[in-house]
MIPA-281095 format. One record per residue: residue number from 1; x, y, z of N, C-alpha, C in turn. Coordinates in steps of 0.2 Angstrom, whole numbers. Example, Ala and Ser with C-alpha at 12.3 -4.5 7.8 and 13.67 -1.06 7.14 Angstrom:
# MIPA-281095
{node 1; {66; -28; 39}; {62; -22; 39}; {66; -16; 39}}
{node 2; {64; -11; 35}; {68; -5; 36}; {64; 0; 39}}
This chain:
# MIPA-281095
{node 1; {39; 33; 67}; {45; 29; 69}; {44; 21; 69}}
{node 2; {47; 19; 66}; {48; 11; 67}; {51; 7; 74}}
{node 3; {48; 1; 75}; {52; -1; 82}; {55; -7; 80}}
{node 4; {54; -7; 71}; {57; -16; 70}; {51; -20; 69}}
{node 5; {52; -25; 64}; {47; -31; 65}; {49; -33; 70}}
{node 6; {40; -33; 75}; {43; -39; 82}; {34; -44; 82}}
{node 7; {33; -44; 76}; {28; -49; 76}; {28; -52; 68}}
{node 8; {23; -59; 68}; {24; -62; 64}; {21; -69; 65}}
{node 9; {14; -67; 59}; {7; -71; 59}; {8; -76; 53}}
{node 10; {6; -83; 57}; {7; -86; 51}; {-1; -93; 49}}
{node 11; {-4; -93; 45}; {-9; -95; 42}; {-11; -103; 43}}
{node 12; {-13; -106; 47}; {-13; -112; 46}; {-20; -115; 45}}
{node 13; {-18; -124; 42}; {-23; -126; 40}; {-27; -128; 48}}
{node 14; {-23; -132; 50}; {-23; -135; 55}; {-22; -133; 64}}
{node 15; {-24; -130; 67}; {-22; -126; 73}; {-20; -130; 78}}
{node 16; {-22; -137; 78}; {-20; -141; 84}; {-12; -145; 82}}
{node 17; {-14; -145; 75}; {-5; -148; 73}; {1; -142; 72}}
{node 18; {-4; -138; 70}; {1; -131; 72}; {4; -129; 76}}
{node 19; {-1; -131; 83}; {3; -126; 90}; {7; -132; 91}}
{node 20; {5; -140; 90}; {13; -144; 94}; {17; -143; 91}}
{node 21; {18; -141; 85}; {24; -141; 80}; {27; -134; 82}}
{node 22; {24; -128; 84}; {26; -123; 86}; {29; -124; 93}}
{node 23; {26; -127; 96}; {27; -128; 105}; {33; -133; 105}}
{node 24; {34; -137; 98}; {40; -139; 102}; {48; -136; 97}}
{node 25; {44; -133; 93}; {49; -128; 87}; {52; -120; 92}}
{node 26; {47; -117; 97}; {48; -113; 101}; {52; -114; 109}}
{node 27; {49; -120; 110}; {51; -123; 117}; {49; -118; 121}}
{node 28; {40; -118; 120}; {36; -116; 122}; {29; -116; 121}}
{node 29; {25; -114; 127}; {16; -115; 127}; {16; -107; 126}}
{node 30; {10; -110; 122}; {5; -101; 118}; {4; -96; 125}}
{node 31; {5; -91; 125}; {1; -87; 130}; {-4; -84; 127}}
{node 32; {-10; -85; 122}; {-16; -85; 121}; {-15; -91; 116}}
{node 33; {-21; -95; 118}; {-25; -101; 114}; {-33; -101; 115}}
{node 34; {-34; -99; 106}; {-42; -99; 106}; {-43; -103; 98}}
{node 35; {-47; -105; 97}; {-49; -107; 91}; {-48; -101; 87}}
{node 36; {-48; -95; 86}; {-43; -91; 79}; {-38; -87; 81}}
{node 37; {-34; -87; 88}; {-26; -87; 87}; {-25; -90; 93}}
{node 38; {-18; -93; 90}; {-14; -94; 97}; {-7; -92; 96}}
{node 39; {-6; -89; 102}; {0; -81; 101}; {6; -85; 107}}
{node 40; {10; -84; 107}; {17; -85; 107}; {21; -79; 107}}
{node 41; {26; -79; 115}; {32; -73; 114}; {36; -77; 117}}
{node 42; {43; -75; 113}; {49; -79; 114}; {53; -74; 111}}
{node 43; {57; -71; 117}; {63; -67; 114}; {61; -61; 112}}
{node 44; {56; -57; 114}; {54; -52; 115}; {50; -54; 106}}
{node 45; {46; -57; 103}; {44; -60; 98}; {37; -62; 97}}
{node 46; {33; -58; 95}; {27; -61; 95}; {25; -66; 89}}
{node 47; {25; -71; 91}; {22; -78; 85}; {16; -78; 84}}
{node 48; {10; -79; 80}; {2; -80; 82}; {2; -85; 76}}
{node 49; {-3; -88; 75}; {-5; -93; 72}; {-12; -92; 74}}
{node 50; {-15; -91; 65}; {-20; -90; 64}; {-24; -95; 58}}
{node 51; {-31; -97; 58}; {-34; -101; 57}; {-32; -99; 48}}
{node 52; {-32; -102; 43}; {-31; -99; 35}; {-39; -97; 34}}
{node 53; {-45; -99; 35}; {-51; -97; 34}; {-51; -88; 36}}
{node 54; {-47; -88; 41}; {-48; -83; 45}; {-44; -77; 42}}
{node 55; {-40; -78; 38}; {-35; -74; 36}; {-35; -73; 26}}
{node 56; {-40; -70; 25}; {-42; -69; 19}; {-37; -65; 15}}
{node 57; {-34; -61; 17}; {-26; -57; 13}; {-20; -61; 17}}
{node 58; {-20; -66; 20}; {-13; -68; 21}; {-12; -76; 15}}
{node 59; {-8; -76; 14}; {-5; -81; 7}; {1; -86; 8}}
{node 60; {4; -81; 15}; {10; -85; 20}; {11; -80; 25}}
{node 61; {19; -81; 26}; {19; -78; 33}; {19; -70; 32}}
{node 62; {17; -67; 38}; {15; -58; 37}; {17; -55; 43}}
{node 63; {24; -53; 41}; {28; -48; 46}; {24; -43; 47}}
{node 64; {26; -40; 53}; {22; -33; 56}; {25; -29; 60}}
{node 65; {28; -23; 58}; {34; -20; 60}; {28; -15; 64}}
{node 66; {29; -14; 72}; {26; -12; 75}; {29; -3; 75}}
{node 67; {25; 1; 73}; {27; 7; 73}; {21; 15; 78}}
{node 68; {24; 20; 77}; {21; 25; 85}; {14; 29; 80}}
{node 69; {14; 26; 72}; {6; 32; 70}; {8; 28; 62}}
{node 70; {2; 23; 63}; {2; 20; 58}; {-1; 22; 52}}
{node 71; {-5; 28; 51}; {-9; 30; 46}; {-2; 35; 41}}
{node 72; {2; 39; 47}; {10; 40; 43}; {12; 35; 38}}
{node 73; {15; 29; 43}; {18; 25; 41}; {14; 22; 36}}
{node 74; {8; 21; 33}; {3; 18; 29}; {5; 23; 23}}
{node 75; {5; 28; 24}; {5; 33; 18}; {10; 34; 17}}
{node 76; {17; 33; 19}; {23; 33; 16}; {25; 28; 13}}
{node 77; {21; 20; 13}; {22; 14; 9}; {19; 15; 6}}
{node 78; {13; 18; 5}; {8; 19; -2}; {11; 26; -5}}
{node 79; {14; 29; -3}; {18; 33; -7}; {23; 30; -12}}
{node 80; {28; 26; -10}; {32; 21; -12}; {30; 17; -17}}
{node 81; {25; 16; -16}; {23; 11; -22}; {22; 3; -18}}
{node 82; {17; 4; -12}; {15; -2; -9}; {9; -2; -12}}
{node 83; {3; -6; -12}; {-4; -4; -13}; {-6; -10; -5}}
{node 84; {-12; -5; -5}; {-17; -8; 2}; {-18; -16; 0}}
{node 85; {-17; -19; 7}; {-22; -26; 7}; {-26; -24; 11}}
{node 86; {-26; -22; 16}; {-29; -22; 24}; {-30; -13; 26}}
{node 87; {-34; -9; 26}; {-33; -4; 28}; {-33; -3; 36}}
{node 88; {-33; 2; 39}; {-31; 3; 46}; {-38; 0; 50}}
{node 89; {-38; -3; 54}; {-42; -5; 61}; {-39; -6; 65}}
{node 90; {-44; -6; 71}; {-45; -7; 78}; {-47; -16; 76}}
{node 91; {-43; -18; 80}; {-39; -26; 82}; {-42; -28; 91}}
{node 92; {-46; -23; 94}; {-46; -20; 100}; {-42; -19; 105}}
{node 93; {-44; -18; 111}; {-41; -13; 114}; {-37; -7; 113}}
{node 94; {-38; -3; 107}; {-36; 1; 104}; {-29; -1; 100}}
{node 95; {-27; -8; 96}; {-21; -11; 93}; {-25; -10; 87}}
{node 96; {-21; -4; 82}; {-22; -4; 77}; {-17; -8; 72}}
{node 97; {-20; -11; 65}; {-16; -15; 60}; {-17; -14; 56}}
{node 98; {-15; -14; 50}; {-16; -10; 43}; {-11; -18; 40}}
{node 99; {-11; -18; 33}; {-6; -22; 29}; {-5; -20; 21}}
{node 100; {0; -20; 19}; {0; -17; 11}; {2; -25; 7}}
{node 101; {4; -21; 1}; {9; -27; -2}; {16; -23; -5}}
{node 102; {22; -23; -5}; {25; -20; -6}; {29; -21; -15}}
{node 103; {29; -17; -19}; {32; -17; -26}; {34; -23; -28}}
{node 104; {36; -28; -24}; {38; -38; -26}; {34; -40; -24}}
{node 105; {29; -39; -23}; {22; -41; -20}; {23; -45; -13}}
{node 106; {28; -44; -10}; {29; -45; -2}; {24; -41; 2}}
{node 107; {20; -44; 8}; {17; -43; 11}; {22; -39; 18}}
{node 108; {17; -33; 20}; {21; -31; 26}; {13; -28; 30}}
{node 109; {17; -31; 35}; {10; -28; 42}; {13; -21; 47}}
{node 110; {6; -18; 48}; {10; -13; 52}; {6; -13; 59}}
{node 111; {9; -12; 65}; {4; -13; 71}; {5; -6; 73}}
{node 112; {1; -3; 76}; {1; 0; 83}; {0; 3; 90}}
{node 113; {3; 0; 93}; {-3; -3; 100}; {-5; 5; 102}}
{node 114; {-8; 4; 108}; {-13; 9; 111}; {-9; 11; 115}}
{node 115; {-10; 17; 117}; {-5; 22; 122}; {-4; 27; 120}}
C-alpha cells in the first residue's frame, strides 16, 4: 500500500546556493545539513537536496511515494512497464529506496522506512 509521495530529492550543483534559496522558498532551516544532504520537512513533506555528483540516476526532481513492502511495489512497476534505475537498498537504519523510470520515462522513487 501506498501512503502518497511525501518525499522529494532534488539534485543540485551548488548546496550552499541551494539551501538559501530553499530556506527562504520554504521559510525554513534544513533539519539535516551535511555536505550530501540537506533535508527539510514542512507540511508533513520531506525536501532533500542532494549534491548532482552524488546522484548519478537523478536528471531532475525524484518523487518518492513512500510505501509498507517496497520489493511489491517494485514488481508491480516493473510489471507495468517501468524498467529499474535504482534497485532496492538499505539508505540505513533499515530506510529502504529503490527508483524505476516509468513508460514516459518519468522517474519515481519508492521509500520504506523501518518498522
Amino acid at each position: 500500500m501506498s501512503k502518497g509521495i511525501q518525499t522529494i530529492l532534488f539534485p543540485v550543483e551548488d548546496m550552499g546556493r541551494a539551501k538559501e534559496q530553499f530556506n527562504k522558498l520554504l521559510a525554513a532551516q534544513p533539519i539535516a545539513d551535511s555536505p550530501y544532504y540537506i533535508g527539510y520537512k514542512v507540511a508533513g513533506q520531506d525536501i532533500g537536496l542532494v549534491p548532482k555528483a552524488n546522484s548519478k540516476h537523478m536528471t531532475g526532481p525524484l518523487p518518492y511515494a513512500h510505501v509498507d513492502d517496497i520489493k511489491a511495489s517494485l514488481a508491480a512497476l516493473l510489471e507495468a512497464g517501468a524498467e529499474t534505475v535504482e534497485e532496492v537498498r538499505d539508505v540505513g537504519g533499515g530506510r529502504l529506496v529503490a527508483s524505476v523510470r516509468d513508460s514516459d520515462g518519468n522517474p519515481i522513487g519508492l521509500v520504506q522506512d523501518a518498522g
